[in-house]
GUNUSE-593000 format. One line per field, with one value per residue (C-alpha): x, z, y; residue in one letter. Coordinates in nm, 2 decimals. Each point is the difference from the previous one (the first is absolute). Example, Ala and Ser with C-alpha at 12.3 -4.5 7.8 and 13.67 -1.06 7.14 Angstrom:
REM GUNUSE-593000
u	1.23 | 0.14
w	0.78 | -0.07
v	-0.45 | 0.34
lumba	A | S
END
This chain:
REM GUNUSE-593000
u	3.65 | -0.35 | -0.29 | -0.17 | 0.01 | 0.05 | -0.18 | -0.33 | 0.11 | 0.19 | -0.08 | -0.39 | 0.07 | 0.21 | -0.22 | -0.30 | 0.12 | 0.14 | -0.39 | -0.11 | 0.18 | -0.06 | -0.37 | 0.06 | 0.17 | -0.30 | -0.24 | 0.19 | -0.18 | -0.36 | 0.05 | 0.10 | -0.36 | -0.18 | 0.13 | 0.00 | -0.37 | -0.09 | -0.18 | -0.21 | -0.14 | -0.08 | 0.11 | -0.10 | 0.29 | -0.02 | 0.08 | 0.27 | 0.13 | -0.02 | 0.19 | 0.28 | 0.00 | 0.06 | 0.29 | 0.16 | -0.07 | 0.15 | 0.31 | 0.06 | -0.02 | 0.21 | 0.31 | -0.07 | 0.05 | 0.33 | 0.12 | -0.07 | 0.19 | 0.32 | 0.05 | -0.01 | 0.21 | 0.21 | 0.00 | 0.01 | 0.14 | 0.30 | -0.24 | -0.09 | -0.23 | -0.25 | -0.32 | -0.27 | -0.26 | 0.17 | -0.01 | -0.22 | -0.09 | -0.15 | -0.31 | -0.01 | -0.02 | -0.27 | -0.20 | 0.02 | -0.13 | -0.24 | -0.15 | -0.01 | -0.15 | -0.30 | -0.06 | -0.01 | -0.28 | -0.18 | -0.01 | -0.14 | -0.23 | -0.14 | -0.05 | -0.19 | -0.23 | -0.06 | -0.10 | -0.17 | -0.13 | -0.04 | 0.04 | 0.09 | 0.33 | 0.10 | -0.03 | 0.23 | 0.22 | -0.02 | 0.04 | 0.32 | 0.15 | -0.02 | 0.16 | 0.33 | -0.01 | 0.03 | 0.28 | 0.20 | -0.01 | 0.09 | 0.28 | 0.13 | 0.01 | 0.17 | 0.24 | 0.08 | 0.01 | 0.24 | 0.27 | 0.25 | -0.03 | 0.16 | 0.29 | 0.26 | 0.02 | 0.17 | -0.23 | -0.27 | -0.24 | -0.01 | -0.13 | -0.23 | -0.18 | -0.03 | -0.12 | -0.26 | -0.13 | -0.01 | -0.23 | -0.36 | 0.00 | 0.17 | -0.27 | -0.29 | 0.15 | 0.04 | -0.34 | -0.19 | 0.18 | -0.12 | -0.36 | 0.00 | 0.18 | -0.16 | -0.37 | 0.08 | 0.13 | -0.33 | -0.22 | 0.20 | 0.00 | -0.37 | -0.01 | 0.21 | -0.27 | -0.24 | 0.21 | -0.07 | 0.36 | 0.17 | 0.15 | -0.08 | 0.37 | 0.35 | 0.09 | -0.31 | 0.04 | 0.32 | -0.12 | -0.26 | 0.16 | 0.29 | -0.29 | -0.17 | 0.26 | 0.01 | 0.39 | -0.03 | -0.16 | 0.26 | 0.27 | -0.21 | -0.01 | 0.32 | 0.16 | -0.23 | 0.13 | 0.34 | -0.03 | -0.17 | 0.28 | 0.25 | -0.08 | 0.30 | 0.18 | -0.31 | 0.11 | 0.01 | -0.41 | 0.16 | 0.12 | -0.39 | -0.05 | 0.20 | -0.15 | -0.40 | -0.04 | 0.16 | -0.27 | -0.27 | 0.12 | -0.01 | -0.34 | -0.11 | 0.17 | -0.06 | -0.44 | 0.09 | 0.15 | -0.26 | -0.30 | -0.18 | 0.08 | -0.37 | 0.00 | -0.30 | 0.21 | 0.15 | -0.20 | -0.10 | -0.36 | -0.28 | 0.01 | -0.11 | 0.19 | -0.13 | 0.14 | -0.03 | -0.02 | 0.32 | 0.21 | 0.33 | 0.11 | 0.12 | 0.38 | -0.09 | -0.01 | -0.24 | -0.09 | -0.04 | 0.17 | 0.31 | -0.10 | -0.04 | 0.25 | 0.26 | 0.34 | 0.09 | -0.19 | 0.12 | -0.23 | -0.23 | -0.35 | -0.20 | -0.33 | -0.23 | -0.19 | -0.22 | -0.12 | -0.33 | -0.07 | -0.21 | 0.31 | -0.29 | 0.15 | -0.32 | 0.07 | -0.01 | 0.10 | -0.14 | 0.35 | -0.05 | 0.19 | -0.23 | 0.05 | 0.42 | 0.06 | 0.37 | 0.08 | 0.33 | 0.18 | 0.31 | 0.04 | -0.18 | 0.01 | -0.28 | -0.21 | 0.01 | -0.02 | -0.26 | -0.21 | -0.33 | 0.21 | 0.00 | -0.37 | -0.18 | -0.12 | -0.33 | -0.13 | -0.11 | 0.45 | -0.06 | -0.23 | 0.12 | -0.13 | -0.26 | 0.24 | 0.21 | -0.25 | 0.04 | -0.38 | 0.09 | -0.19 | 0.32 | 0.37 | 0.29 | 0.11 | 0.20 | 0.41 | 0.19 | 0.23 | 0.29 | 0.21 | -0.26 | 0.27 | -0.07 | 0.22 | -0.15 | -0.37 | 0.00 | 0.15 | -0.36 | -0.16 | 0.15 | -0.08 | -0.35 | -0.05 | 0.20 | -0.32 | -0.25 | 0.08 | 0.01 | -0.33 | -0.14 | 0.15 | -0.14 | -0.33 | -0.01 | 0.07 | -0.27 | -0.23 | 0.12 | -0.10
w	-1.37 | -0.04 | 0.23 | 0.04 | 0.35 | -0.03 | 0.30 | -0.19 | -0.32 | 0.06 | 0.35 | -0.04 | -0.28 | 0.28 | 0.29 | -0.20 | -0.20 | 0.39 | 0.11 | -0.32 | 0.04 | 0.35 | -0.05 | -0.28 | 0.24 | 0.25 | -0.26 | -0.09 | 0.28 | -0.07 | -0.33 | 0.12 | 0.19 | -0.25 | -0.22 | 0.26 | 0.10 | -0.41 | 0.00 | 0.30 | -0.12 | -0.37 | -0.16 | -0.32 | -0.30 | -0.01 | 0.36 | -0.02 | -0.31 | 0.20 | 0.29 | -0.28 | -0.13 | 0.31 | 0.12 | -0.37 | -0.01 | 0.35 | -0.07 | -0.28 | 0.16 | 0.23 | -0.23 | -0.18 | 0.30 | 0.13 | -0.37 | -0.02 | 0.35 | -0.13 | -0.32 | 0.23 | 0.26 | -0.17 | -0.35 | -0.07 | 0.30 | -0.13 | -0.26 | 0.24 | -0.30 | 0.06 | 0.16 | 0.05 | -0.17 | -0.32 | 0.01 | -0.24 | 0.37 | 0.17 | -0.22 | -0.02 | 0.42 | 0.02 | -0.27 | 0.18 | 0.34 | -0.16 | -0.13 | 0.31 | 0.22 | -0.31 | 0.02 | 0.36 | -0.04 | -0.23 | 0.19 | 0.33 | -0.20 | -0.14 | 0.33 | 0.16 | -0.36 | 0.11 | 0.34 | -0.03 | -0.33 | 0.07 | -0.31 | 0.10 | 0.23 | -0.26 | -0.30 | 0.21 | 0.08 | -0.40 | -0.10 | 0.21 | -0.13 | -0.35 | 0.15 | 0.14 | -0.32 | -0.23 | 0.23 | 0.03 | -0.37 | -0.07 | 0.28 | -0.17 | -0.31 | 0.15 | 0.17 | -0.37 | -0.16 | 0.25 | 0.08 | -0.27 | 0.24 | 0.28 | -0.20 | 0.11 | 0.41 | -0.10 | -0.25 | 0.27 | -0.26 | -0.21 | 0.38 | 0.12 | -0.32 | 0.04 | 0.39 | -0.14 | -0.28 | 0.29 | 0.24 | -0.10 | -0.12 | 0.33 | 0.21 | -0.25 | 0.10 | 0.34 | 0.04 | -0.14 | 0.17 | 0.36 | -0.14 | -0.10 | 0.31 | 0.22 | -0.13 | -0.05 | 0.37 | 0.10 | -0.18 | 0.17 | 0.32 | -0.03 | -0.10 | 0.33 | 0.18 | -0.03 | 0.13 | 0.37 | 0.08 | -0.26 | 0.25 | 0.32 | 0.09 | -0.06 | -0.25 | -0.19 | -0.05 | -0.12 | -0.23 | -0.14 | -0.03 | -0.23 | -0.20 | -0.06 | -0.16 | 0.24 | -0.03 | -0.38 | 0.07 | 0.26 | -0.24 | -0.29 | 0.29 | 0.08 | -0.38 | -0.09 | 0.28 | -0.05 | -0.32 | 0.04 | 0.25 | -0.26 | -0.32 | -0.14 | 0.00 | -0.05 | 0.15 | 0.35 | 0.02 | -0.18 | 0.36 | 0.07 | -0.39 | -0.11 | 0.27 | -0.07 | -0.18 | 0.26 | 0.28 | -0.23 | -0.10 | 0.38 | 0.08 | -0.30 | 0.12 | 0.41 | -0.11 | -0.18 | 0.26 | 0.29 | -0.21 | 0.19 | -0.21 | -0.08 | 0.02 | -0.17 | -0.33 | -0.14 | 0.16 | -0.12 | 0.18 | 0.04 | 0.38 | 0.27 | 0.17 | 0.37 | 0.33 | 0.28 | 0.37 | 0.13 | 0.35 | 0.05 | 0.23 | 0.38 | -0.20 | -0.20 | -0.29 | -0.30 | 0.04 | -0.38 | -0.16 | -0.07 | -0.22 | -0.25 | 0.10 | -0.27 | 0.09 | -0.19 | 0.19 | 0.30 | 0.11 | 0.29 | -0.13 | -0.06 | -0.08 | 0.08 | -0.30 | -0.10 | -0.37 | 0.00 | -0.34 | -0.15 | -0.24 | -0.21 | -0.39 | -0.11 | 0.32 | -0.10 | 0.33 | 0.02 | 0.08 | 0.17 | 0.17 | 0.30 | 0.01 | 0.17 | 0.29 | 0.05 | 0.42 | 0.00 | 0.32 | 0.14 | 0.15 | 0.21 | 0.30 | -0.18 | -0.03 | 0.37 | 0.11 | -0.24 | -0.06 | -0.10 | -0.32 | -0.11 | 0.14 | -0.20 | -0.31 | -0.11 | 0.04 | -0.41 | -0.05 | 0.13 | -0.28 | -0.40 | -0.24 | -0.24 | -0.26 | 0.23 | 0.11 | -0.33 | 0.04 | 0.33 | 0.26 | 0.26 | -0.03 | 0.18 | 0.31 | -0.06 | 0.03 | 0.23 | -0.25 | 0.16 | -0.26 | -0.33 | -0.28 | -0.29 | 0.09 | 0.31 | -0.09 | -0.25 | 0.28 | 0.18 | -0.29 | 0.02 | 0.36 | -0.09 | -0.31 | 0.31 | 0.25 | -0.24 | -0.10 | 0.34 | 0.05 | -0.28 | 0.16 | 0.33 | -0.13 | -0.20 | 0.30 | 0.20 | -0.30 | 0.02 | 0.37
v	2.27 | -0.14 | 0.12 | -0.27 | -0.18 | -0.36 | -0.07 | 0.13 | -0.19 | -0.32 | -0.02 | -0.02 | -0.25 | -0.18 | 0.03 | -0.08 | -0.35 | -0.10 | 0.04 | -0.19 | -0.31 | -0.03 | 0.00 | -0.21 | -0.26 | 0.02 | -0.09 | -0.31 | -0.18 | 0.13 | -0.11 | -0.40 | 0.03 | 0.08 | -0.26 | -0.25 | 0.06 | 0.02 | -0.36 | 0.04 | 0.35 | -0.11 | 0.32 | 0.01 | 0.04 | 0.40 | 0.05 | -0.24 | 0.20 | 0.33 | -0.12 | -0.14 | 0.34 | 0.17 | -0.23 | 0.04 | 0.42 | -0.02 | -0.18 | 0.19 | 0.34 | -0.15 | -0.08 | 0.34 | 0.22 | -0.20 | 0.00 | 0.40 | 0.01 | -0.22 | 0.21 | 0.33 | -0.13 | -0.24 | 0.01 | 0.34 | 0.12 | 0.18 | 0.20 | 0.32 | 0.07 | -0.32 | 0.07 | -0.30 | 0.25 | -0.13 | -0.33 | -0.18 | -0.25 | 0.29 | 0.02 | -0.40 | 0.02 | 0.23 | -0.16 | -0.32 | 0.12 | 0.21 | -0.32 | -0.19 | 0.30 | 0.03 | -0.37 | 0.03 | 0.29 | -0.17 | -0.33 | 0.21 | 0.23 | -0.35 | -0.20 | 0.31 | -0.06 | -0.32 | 0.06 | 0.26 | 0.07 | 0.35 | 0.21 | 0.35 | -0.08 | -0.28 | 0.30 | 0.24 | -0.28 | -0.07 | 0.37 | 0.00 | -0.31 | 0.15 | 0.32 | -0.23 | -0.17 | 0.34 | 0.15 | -0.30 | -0.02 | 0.38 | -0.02 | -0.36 | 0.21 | 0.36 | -0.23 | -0.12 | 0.32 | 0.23 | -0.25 | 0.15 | 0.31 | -0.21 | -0.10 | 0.33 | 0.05 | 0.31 | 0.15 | 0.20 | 0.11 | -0.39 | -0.08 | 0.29 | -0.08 | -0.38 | 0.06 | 0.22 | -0.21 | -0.27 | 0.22 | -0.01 | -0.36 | -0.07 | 0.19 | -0.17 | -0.31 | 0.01 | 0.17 | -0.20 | -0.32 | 0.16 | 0.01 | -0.29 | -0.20 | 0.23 | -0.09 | -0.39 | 0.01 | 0.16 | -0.24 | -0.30 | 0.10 | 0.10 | -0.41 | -0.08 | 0.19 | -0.20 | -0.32 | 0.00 | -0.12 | 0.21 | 0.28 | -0.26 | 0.07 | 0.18 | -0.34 | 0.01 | 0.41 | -0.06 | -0.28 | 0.17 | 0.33 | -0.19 | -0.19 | 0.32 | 0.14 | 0.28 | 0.01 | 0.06 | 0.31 | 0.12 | -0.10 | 0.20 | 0.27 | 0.01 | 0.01 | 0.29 | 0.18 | -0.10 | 0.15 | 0.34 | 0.08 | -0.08 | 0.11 | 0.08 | -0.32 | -0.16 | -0.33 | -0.03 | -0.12 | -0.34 | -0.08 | -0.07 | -0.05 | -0.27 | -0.23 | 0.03 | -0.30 | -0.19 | 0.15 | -0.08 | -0.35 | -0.05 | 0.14 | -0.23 | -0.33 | 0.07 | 0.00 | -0.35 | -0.18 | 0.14 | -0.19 | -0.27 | -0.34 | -0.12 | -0.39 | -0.07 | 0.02 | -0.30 | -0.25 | -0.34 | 0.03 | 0.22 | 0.10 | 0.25 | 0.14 | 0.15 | 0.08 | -0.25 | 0.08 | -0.23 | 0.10 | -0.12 | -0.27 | 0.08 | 0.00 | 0.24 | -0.20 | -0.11 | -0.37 | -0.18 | 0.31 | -0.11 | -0.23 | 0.26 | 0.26 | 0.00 | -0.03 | 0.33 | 0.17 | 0.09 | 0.31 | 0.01 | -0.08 | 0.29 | -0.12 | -0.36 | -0.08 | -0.34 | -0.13 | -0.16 | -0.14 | -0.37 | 0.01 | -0.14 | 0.01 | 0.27 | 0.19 | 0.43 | 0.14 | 0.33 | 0.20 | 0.36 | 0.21 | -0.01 | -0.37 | 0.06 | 0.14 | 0.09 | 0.05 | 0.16 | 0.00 | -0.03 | -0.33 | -0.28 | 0.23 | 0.23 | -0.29 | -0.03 | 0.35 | 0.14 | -0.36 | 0.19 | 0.11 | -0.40 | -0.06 | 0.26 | -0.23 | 0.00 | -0.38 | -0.01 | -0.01 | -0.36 | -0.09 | -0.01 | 0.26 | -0.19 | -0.04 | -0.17 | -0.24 | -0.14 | -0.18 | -0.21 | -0.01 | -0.01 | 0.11 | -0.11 | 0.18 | 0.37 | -0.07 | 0.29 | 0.13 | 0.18 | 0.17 | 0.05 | -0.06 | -0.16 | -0.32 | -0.05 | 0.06 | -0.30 | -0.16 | 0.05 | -0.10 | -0.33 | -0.08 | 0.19 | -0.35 | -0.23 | 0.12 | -0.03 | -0.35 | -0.11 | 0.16 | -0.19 | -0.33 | 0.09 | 0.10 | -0.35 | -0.21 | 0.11 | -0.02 | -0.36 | -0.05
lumba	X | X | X | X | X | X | X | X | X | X | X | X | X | X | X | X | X | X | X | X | X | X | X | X | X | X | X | X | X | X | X | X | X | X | X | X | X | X | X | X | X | X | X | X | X | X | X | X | X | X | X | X | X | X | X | X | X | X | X | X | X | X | X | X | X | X | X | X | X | X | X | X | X | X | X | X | X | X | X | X | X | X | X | X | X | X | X | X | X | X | X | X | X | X | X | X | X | X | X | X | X | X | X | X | X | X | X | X | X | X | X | X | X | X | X | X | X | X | X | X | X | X | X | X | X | X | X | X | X | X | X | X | X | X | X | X | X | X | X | X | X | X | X | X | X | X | X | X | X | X | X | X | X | X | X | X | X | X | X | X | X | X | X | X | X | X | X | X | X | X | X | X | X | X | X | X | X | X | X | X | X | X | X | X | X | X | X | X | X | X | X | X | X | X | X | X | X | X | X | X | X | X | X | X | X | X | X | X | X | X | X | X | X | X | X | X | X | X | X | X | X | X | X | X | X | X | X | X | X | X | X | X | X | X | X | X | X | X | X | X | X | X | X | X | X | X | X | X | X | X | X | X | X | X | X | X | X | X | X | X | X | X | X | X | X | X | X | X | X | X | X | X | X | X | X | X | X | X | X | X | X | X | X | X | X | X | X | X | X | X | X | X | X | X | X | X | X | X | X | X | X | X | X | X | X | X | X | X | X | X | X | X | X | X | X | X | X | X | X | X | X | X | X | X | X | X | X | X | X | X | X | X | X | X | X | X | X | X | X | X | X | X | X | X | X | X | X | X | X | X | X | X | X | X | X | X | X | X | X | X | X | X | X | X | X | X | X | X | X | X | X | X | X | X | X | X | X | X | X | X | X | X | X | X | X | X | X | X | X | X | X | X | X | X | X | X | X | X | X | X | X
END
């Protein structure tokens, strides 16, 4: 009779590929955002390739792991000499989430690049990346190499020798996977620091923790422990293992969707865009807001913005960052308890930028935007070119007089 505990071989295999598709379900619905909110954001062709690649390297883990589980369970269930360590799928799985946990590396050591631009962290971050990248690769190959040592349940040795040709690329592996998560979590959460509102409550902790791919370092964690305790089977850290590319695929997609949509992109005029002290009605409501609410939207408004622009046709609005101010809050009642919040506007956001002015002396009076979207800020413009031309017509009748 064999040795070998099933619980440490098939079991992890089990336990592991249950965990997988389950995370694999949850980011099913984080990947409809991201698609969904694809045309407001703009994201250029590589990012949109990226997130392709994930949901395909996902899906694909996905049907390797229940495939590896269905030939140990099902197919091959009367053959006491099977074990998963065998199987040609078992490779093909780790490969797969390998690949999605790099990509997710690379894309956080990349946006702490670009926000930063500091050279020293983004080198170690670098340094490590190329660490994950040689032991997955020497562990894809090992993984390759020993499974003809797997084939015979019975023959002890064949499998003492396999489990210790596994051992040191599994610890390189693994090792290097903590560095790396553990220093791409640091660098985003040093980025989340500097967000004033970033740890404001137990939501947002638990937001940014996800997004900062903190759990990809516990899972790392947690599968290099798993796996110095057992050393012998050499298996039981794919409990933890199998899963990592699913934990980093959602720390990748939960920073997508929590982007602020910019409307300024996409529009068919040059315009300014500035914060405008307005307080609701005694109901509670937004008088002249709804015009522009869209229907899909059903949200409470978090933010009062106006567009000032000539909409003259050699009109350069000068756009920059400075020039929107984004209020969050939770609802109308904020507006009323905390009004100074809404009144503190500099008196130069009532005025366009020179660009804007487009070389007119005047400009037509700011519209209250409620809900900035695209669709319903070319809605302003519209009424922006109705209030101009009734300006013109008013201005012309009392030249008349």
């Amino acid at each position: 009779m064999s040795s070998v505990s099933l619980s440490k071989t098939l079991g992890a295999i089990l336990i592991g590929t249950y965990v997988n598709s389950c995370l694999y379900v949850l980011a099913l619905f984080p990947f409809a955002q991201v698609i969904s909110r694809r045309r407001p954001h703009a994201d250029s062709a590589w990012l949109l390739v990226a997130i392709a690649a994930f949901f395909t390297l996902d899906t694909l883990a996905t049907v390797a792991g229940d495939a590896l589980v269905f030939l140990s369970m099902i197919a091959f269930a009367s053959n006491g000499n099977y074990l998963p360590l065998q199987s040609l799928l078992l490779p093909i799985l780790f490969i797969l989430s390998a690949v999605s946990a790099l990509m997710t590396r690379l894309f956080l050591g990349l946006r702490y690049w670009k926000i930063t631009e500091k050279a020293l962290p983004t080198i170690v971050l670098g340094l490590t990346l190329l660490a994950t990248v040689a032991g997955t690769v020497l562990l894809a190959i090992t993984l390759f190499q020993t499974r003809s040592f797997f084939a015979d349940i019975d023959n002890a040795a064949a499998l003492q020798q396999g489990a210790q040709k596994l051992k040191i690329p599994t610890i390189f592996f693994l090792a290097t996977s903590v560095a790396c998560d553990i220093a791409t979590a640091a660098a985003s959460l040093a980025l989340a620091r500097r967000e004033n509102r970033a740890f404001g409550s137990f939501t947002r902790i638990c937001t940014t923790v996800v997004k900062s791919n903190v759990f990809g370092a516990l899972f790392s964690i947690g599968a290099l422990i798993a796996f110095v305790l057992d050393m012998e089977t050499s298996t039981l850290w794919l409990v933890l293992g199998l899963s990592i590319g699913r934990i980093h695929t959602h720390a990748t997609l939960r920073l997508l969707n929590s982007r602020r949509l910019d409307p300024r992109r996409h529009l068919p005029h040059k315009v300014e865009i500035t914060s405008f002290p307005f307080m609701p009605d005694s109901t509670g409501s937004l008088p002249g807001s709804a015009t522009f609410k869209s229907s899909s939207h059903s949200r409470v408004p978090t933010g009062l913005f106006t567009l000032n622009t000539s909409l003259a046709d050699d009109t350069e609005s000068v756009y920059s960052t400075e020039s929107m101010s984004y209020m969050s809050t939770t609802g109308h009642h904020d507006f009323k308890r905390d009004p100074e919040s809404v009144l503190q506007v500099p008196s130069a956001s009532r005025t366009p930028s020179p660009g804007a002015r487009g070389g007119h002396d005047s400009i037509s009076p700011p519209v209250l935007i409620e809900d900035p979207t695209p669709a319903n800020l070319n809605a302003g413009i519209e009424l922006l070119r109705e209030k101009k031309e009734m300006e013109k017509g008013l201005r012309a009748a009392v030249a008349r007089r």
